[in-house]
Each structure stands twice: as structure tokens, then as C-alpha cells.
TIVO-2410 file (N, C-alpha, C; in nm, 3 decimals):
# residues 81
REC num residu      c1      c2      c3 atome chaine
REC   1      X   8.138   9.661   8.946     N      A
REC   1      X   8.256   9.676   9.028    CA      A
REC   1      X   8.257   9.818   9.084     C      A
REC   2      X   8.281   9.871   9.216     N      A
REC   2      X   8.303   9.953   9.242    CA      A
REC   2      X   8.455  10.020   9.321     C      A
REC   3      X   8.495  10.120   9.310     N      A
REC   3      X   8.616  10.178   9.397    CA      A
REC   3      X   8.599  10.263   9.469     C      A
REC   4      X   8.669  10.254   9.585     N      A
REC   4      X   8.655  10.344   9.669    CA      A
REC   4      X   8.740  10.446   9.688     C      A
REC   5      X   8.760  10.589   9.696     N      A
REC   5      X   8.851  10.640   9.694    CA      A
REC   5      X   8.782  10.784   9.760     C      A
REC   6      X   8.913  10.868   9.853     N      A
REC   6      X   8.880  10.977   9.891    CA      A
REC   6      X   8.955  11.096   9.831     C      A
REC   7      X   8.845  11.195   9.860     N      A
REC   7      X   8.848  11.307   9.770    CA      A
REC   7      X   8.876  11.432   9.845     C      A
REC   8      X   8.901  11.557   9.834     N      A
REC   8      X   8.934  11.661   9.933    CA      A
REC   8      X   8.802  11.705   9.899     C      A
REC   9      X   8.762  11.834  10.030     N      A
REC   9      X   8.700  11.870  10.008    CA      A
REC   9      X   8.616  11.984   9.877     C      A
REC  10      X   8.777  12.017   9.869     N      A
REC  10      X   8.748  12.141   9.726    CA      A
REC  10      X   8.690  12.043   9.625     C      A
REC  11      X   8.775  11.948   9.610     N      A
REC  11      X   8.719  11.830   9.499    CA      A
REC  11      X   8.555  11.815   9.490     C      A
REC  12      X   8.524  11.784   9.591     N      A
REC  12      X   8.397  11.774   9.652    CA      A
REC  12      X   8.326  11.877   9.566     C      A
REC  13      X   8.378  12.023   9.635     N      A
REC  13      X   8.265  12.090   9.600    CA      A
REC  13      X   8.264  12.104   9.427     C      A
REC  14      X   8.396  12.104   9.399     N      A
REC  14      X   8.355  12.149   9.219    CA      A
REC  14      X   8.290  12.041   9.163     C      A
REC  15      X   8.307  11.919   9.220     N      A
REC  15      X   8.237  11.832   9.138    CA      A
REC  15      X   8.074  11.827   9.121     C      A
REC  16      X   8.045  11.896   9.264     N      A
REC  16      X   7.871  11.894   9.307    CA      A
REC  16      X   7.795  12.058   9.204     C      A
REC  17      X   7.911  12.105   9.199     N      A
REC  17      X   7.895  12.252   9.094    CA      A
REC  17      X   7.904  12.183   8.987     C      A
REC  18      X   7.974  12.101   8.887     N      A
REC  18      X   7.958  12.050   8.759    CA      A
REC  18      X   7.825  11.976   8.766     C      A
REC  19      X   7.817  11.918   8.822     N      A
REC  19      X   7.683  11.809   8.848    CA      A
REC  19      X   7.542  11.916   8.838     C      A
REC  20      X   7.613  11.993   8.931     N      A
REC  20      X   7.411  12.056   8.956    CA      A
REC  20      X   7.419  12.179   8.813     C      A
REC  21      X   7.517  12.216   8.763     N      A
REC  21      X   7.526  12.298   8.597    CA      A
REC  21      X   7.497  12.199   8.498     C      A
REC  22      X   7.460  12.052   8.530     N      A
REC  22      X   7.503  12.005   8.432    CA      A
REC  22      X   7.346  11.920   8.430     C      A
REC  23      X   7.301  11.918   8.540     N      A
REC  23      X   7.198  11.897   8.588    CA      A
REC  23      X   7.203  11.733   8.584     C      A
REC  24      X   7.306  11.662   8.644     N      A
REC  24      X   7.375  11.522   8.639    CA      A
REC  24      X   7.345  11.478   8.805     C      A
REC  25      X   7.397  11.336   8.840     N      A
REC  25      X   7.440  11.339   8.967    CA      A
REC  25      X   7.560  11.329   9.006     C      A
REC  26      X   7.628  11.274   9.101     N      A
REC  26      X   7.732  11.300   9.098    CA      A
REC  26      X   7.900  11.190   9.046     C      A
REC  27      X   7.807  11.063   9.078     N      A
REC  27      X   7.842  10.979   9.025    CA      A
REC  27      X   7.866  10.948   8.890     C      A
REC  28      X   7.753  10.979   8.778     N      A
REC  28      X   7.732  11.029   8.654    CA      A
REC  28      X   7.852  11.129   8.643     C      A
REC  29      X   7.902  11.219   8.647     N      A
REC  29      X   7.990  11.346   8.647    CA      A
REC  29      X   8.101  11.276   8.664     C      A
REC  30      X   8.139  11.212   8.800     N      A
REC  30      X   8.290  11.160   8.783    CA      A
REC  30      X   8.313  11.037   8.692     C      A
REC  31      X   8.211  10.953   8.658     N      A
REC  31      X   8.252  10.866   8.569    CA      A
REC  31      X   8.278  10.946   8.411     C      A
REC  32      X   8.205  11.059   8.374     N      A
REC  32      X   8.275  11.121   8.270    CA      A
REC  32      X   8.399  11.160   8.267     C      A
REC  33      X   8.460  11.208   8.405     N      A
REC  33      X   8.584  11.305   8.417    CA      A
REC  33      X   8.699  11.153   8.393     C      A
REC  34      X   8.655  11.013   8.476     N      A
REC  34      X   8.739  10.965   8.437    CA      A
REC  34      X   8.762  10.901   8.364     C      A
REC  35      X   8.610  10.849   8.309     N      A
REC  35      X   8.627  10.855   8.108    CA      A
REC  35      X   8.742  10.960   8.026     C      A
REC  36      X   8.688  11.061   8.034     N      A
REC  36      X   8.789  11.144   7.944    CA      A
REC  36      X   8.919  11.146   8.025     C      A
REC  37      X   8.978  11.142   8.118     N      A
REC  37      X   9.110  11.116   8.173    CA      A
REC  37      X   9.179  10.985   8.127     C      A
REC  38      X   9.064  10.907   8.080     N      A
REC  38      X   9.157  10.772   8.074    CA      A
REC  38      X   9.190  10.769   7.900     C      A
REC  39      X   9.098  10.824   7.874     N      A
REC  39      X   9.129  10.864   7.703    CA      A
REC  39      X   9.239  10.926   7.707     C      A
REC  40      X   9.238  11.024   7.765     N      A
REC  40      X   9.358  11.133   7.716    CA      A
REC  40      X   9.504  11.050   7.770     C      A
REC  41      X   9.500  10.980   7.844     N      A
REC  41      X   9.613  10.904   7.936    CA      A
REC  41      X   9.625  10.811   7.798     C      A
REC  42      X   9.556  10.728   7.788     N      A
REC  42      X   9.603  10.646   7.673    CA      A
REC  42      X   9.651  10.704   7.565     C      A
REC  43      X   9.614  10.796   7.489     N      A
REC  43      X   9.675  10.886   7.377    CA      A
REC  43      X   9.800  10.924   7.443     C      A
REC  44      X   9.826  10.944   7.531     N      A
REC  44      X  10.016  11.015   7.554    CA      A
REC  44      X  10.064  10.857   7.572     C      A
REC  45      X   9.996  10.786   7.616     N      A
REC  45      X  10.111  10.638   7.643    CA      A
REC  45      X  10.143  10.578   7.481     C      A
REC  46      X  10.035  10.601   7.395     N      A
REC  46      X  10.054  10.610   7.263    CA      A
REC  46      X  10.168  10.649   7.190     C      A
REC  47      X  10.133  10.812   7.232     N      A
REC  47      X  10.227  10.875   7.161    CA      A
REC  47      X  10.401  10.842   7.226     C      A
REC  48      X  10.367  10.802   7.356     N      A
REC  48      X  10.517  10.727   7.414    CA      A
REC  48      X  10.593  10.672   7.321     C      A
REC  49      X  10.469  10.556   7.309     N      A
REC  49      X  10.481  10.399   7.269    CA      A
REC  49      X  10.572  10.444   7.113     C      A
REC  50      X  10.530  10.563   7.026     N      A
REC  50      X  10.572  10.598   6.889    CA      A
REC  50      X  10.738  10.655   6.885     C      A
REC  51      X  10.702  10.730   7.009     N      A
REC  51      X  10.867  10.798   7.012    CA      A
REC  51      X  10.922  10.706   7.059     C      A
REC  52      X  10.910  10.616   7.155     N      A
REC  52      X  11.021  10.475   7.144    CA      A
REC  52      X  11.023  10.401   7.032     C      A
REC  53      X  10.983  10.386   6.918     N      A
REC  53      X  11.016  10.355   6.845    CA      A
REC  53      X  10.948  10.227   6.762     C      A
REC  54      X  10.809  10.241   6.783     N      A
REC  54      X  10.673  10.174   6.715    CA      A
REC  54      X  10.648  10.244   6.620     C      A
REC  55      X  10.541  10.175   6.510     N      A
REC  55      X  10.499  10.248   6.459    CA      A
REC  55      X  10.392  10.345   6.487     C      A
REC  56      X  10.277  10.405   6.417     N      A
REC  56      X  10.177  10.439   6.499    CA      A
REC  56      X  10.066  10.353   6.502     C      A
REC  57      X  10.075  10.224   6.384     N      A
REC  57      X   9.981  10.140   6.436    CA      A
REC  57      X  10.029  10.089   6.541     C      A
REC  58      X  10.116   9.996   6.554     N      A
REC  58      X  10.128   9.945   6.663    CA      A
REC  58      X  10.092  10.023   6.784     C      A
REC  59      X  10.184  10.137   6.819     N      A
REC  59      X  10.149  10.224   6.919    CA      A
REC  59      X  10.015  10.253   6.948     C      A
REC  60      X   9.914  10.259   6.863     N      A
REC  60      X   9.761  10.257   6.888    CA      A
REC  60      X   9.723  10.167   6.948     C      A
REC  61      X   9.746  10.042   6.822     N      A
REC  61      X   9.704   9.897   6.883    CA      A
REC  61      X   9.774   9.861   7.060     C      A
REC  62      X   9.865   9.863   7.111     N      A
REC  62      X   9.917   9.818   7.202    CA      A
REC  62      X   9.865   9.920   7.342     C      A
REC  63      X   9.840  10.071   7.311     N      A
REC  63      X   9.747  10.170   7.375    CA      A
REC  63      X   9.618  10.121   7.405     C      A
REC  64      X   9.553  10.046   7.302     N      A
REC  64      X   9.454  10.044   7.250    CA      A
REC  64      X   9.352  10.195   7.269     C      A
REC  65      X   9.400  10.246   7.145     N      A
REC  65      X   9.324  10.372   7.120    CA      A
REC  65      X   9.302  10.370   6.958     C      A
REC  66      X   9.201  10.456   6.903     N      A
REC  66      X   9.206  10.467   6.761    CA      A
REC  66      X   9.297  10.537   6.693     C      A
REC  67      X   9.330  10.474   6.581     N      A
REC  67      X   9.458  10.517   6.512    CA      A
REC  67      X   9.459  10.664   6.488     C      A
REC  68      X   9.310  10.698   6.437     N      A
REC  68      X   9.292  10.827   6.378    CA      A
REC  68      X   9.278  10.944   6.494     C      A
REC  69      X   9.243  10.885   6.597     N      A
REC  69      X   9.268  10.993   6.742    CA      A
REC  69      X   9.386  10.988   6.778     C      A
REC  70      X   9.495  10.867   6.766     N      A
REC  70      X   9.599  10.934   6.780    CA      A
REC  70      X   9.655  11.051   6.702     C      A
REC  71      X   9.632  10.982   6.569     N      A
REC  71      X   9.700  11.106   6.475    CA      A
REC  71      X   9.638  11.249   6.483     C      A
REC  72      X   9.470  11.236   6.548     N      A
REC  72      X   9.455  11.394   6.524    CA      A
REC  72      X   9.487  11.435   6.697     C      A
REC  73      X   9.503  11.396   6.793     N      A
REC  73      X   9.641  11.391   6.914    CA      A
REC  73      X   9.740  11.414   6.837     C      A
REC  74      X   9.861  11.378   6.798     N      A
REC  74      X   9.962  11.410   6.779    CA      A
REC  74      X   9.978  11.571   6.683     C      A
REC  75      X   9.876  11.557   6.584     N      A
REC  75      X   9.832  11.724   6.503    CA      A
REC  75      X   9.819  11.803   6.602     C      A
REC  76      X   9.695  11.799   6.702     N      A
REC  76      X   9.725  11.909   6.848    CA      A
REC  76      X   9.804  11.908   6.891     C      A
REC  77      X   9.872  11.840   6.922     N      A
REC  77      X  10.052  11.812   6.998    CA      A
REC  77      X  10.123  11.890   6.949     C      A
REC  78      X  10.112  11.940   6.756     N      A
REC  78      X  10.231  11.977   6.693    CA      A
REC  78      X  10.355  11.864   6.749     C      A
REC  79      X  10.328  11.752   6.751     N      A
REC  79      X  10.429  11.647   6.727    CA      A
REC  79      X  10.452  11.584   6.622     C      A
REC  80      X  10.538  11.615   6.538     N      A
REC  80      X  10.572  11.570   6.425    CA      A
REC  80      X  10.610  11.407   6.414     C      A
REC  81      X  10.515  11.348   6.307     N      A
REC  81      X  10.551  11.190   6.296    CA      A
REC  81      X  10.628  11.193   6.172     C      A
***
């Protein structure tokens, strides 16, 4: 499956600077950035999901993220469960 989407130019260039430091292409590079974006997005919808009033399994399970990355997420957070 692919998406199409446009990018500015600055975008452009930092991404072609991570790529060629990284010695990647460029495609390779943004599928990491939005790998780790979609991780980190799921851990706060998580940690949502807890302060409304789940537990933190559930809140994992329904995220679907691992329990134990939430909890060591919420330790960096200094969010107290």
C-alpha cells in the first residue's frame, strides 16, 4: 500500500541529510520517523485511555501497545499511576 503526501521543502531537505548521515534512502528514513511517531502516539493515547479511567492493562490492550512500555512511558512522564 502506498500514500501519498506532500512535504515542504525544509522537510525535504532534513530528511535527505538524515538519509545520506545515515547512509539510508529516503524512503527507508521516513518509514522509521513514522514508525517511531506512531509508537510514541500510541503510548500517550494509552496513557489517555488510563487517566480516563482504565486500567493500565486495558489501556495497553485497547492502544495496543506493550504493557511494560507503557509503564516505562509513564516513569519518563513522571506520571504517577
Amino acid at each position: 500500500m502506498s500514500i501519498s503526501l506532500c512535504l515542504s521543502k525544509e522537510i525535504i531537505t532534513e530528511l535527505d541529510r538524515v538519509a545520506k548521515a545515515e547512509n539510508l534512502d529516503q524512503a527507508t528514513v521516513l518509514r522509521q520517523i513514522i514508525l517511531g511517531g506512531l509508537s510514541t502516539r500510541k503510548l500517550k493515547l494509552a496513557i489517555r485511555f488510563h487517566q480516563d479511567g482504565m486500567t493500565l492493562e486495558q489501556a495497553a490492550d485497547k492502544a495496543r501497545v506493550d504493557l511494560w512500555d507503557l509503564l516505562d512511558e509513564l516513569d519518563l512522564s513522571l506520571i504517577h499511576i
